[in-house]
C-alpha positions in Angstrom: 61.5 52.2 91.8 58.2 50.4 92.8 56.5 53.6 93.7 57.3 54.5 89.7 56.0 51.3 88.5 52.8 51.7 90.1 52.0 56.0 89.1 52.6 54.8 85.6 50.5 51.2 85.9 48.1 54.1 87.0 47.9 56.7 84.7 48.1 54.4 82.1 44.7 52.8 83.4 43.8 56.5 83.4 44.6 57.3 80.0 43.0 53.3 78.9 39.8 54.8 81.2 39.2 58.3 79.1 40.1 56.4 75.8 37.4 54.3 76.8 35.1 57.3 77.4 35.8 59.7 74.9 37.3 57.7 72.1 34.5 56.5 69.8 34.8 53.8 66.5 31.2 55.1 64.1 31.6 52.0 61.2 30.8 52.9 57.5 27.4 51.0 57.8 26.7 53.7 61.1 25.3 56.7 61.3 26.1 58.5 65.0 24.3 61.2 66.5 26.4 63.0 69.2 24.4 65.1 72.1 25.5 67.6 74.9 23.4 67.1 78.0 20.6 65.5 75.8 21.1 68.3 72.8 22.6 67.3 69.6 26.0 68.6 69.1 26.6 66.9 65.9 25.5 64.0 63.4 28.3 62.0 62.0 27.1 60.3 58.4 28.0 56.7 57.4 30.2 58.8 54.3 32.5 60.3 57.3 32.5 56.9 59.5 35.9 56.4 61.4 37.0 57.6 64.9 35.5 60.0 66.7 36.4 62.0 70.1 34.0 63.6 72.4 34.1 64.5 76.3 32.8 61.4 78.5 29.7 60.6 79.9 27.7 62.1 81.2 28.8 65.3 79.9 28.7 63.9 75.9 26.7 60.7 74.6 26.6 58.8 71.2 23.7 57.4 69.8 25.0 54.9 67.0 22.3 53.7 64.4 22.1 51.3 61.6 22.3 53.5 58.1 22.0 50.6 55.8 18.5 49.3 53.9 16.1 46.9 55.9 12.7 45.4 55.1 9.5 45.5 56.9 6.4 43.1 56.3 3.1 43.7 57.6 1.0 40.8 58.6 -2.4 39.3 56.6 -4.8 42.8 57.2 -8.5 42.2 56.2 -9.0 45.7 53.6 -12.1 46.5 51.3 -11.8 47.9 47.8 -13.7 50.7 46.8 -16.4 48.3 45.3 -16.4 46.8 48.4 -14.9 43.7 48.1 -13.6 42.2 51.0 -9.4 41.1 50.5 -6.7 40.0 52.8 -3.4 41.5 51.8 0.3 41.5 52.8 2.5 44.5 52.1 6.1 45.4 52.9 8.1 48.2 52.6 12.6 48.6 52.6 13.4 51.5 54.5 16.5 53.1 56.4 17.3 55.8 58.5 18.2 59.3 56.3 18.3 61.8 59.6 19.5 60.3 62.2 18.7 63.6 64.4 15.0 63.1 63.6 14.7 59.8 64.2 16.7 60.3 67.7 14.1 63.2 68.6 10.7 61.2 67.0 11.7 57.2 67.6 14.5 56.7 69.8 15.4 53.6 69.5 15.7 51.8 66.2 13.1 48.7 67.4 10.6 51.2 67.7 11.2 51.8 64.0 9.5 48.8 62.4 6.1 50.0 64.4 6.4 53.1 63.1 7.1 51.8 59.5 3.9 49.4 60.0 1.5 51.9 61.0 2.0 54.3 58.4 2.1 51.4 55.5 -0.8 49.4 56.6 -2.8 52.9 56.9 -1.9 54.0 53.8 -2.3 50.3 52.1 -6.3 50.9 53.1 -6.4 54.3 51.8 -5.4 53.4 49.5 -7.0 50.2 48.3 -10.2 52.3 48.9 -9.8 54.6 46.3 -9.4 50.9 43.6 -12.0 48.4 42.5 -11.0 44.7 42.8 -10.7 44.2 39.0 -7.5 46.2 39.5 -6.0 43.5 41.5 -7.4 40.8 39.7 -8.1 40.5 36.1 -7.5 38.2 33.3 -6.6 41.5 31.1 -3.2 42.6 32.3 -4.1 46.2 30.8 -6.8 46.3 33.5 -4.1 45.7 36.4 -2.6 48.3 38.1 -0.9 46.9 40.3 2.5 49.7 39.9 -0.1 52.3 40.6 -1.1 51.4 43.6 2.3 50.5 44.7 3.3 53.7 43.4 0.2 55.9 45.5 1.4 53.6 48.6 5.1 54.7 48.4 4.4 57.9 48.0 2.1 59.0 51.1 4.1 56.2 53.1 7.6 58.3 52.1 6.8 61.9 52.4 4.7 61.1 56.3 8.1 58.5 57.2 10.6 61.1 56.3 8.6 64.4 57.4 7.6 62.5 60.6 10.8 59.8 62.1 13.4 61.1 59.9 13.0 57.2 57.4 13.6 57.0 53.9 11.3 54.6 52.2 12.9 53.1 49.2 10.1 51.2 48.0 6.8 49.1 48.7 4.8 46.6 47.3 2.1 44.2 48.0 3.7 40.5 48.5 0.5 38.8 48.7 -3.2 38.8 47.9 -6.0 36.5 49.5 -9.6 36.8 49.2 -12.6 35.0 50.7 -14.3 31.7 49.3 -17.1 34.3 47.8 -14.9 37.0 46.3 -12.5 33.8 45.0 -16.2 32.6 43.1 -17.0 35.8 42.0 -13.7 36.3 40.1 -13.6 33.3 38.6 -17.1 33.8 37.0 -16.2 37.7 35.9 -12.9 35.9 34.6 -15.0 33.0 32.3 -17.6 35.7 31.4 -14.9 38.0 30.4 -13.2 35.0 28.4 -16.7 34.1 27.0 -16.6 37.6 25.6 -12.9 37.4 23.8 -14.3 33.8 22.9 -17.2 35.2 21.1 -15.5 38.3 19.6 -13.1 35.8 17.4 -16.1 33.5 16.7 -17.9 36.7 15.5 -14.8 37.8 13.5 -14.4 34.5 12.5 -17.2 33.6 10.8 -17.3 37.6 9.2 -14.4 36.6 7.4 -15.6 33.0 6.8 -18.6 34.3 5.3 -16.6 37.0 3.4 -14.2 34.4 1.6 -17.3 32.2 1.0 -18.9 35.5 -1.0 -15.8 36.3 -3.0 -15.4 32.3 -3.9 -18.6 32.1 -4.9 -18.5 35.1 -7.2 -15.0 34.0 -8.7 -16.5 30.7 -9.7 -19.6 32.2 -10.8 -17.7 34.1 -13.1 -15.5 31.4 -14.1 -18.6 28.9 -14.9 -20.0 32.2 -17.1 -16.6 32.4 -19.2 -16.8 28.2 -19.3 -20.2 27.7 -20.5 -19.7 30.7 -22.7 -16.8 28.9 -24.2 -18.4 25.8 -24.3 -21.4 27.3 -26.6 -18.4 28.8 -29.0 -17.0 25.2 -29.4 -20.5 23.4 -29.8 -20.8 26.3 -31.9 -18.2 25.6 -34.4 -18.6 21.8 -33.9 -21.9 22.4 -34.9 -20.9 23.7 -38.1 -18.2 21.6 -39.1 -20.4 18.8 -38.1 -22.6 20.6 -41.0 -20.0 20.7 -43.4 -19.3 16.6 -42.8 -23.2 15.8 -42.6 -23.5 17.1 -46.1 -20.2 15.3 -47.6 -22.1 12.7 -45.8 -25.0 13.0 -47.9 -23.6 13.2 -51.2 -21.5 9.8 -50.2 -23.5 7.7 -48.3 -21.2 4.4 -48.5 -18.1 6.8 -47.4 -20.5 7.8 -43.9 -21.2 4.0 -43.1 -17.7 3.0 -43.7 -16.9 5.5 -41.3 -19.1 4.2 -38.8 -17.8 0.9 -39.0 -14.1 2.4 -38.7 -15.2 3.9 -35.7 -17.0 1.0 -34.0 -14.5 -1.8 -34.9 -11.9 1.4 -33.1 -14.3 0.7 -29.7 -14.0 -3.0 -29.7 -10.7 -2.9 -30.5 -9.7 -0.4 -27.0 -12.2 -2.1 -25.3 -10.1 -5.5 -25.0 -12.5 -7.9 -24.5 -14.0 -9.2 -28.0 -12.7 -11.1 -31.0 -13.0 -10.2 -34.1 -13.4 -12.9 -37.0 -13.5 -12.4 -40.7 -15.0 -14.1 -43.7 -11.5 -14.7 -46.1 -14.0 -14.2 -49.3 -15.1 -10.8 -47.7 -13.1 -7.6 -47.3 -13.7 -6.3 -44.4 -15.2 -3.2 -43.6 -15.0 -2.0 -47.2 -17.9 -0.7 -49.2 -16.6 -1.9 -52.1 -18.6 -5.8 -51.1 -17.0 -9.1 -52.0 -13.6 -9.8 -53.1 -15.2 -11.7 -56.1 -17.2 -9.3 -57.0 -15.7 -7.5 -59.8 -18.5 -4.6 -60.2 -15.8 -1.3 -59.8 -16.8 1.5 -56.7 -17.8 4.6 -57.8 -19.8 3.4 -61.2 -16.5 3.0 -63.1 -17.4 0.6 -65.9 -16.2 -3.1 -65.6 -13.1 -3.9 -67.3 -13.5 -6.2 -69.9 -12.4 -9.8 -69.9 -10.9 -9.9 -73.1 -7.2 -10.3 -73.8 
């Protein structure tokens, strides 16, 4: 019964043993790569991740890589523009492995990767960079910035070499800093007040255009309104002229009527002016041009009624 117990103890280590070597687990995030005496046999995609059988080493291997996205930065590389400015830049790029049979054949091993990555975007960065003047990295006009184009150049040389080459997607790139030198930093901040000195100016310019323009256009309105006033003006001096004809000869005819008048119309000013008192003689009748109370001679020549009853 012991001799039992121990054939089955042993094939079962057996069976545990070519589990072990044949049985793989490939997890959704993997990509596997399976090779024959150092040929591939077969690639198994993270979409068909799960377990896998082959024959055990060293007859079969499996090379397991990481399929999802990671992120390479480069460091601080000193680059010149094409107007040969002199700028220290940072770039980084996400990236993952698309054919794992490539990249087994052209890297090997996935810390090899990131060197790989770096070479081709720090090379491609400068080429790039070369072909751009400095205003279009740094300008006050956001028109003038491009920026997504030379991220866009970058990922494209970087993507087609990394996939051709190692078998690496690139998903994007981009440019995560920007330095430049104390000289380059003065220079840009004088093209930057120059170029504000210029939108400055334009306004002032356009300013005082219009300024000038509504001063013109003021001055004509009211030069025609002063015309019409004055003109208007005459036509009322005008008529006041002649009815002040017309009076001036009633005048004439009645010369006590025009200095009673007169006296009407200067007793009117003391009277609104508020500030003088007025006394009159009881025997006299004020303001009249008929004279004294007592006298009895009738306005107008009428003859003097008679004193007889």
């Amino acid at each position: 019964m012991s001799g039992f117990w121990t054939k089955f103890s042993a094939l079962l280590v057996v069976i545990v043993l070519l589990l072990a070597m044949t049985a793989h687990q490939v997890r959704f995030t993997e990509t596997a790569v399976v090779t024959r005496f150092d040929r591939v046999k077969r690639v198994i995609p993270a979409n068909e991740a799960g377990l896998i059988f082959t024959a055990p080493w060293p007859i079969e291997r499996v090379q397991k890589f990481d399929a999802r996205l990671r992120t390479y930065q480069t460091e601080f590389n000193q680059l010149s523009t094409e107007d040969q400015k002199t700028i220290t830049v940072a770039a980084f790029a996400t990236w993952r492995i698309a054919d794992a049979e490539l990249f087994l054949r052209a890297v090997g091993r996935e810390e090899a990767a990131d060197n790989k990555i770096g070479d081709l975007l720090k090379n491609e960065v400068s080429n790039t960079l070369r072909r751009h003047n400095l205003a279009s990295l740094v300008n006050i006009d956001p028109k003038l910035m491009k920026f997504d184009q030379i991220e866009t150049e970058v990922l494209a040389a970087v993507s087609a070499q990394s996939k051709q080459s190692y078998g690496i997607a690139v998903a994007s790139v981009g440019i995560e800093r920007l330095g430049l030198p104390e000289a380059n930093t003065n220079e840009v901040f004088a093209r930057m007040k120059a170029d504000r000195k210029k939108v400055s100016d334009a306004y002032v310019a356009e300013g005082d255009a219009q300024a000038k323009k509504i001063r013109s256009d003021a001055e004509q309105v009211a030069s025609r309104i002063v015309t019409r006033t004055q003109a208007y003006a005459k036509k009322l001096l005008g008529e006041g002229d002649a009815r002040a004809a017309q009076y001036y000869s009633e005048f004439e005819k009645n010369p006590r009527l025009s200095a009673f008048i007169k006296d009407l119309e200067a007793l009117g000013e003391i009277l609104r002016s508020g500030k003088s008192t007025i006394i009159f003689d009881w025997k006299t009748e004020p303001f009249t041009p008929l004279g004294p109370i007592g006298d009895s001679t009738p306005p107008h020549g009428e003859p003097k009624p008679s004193s007889e009853k």
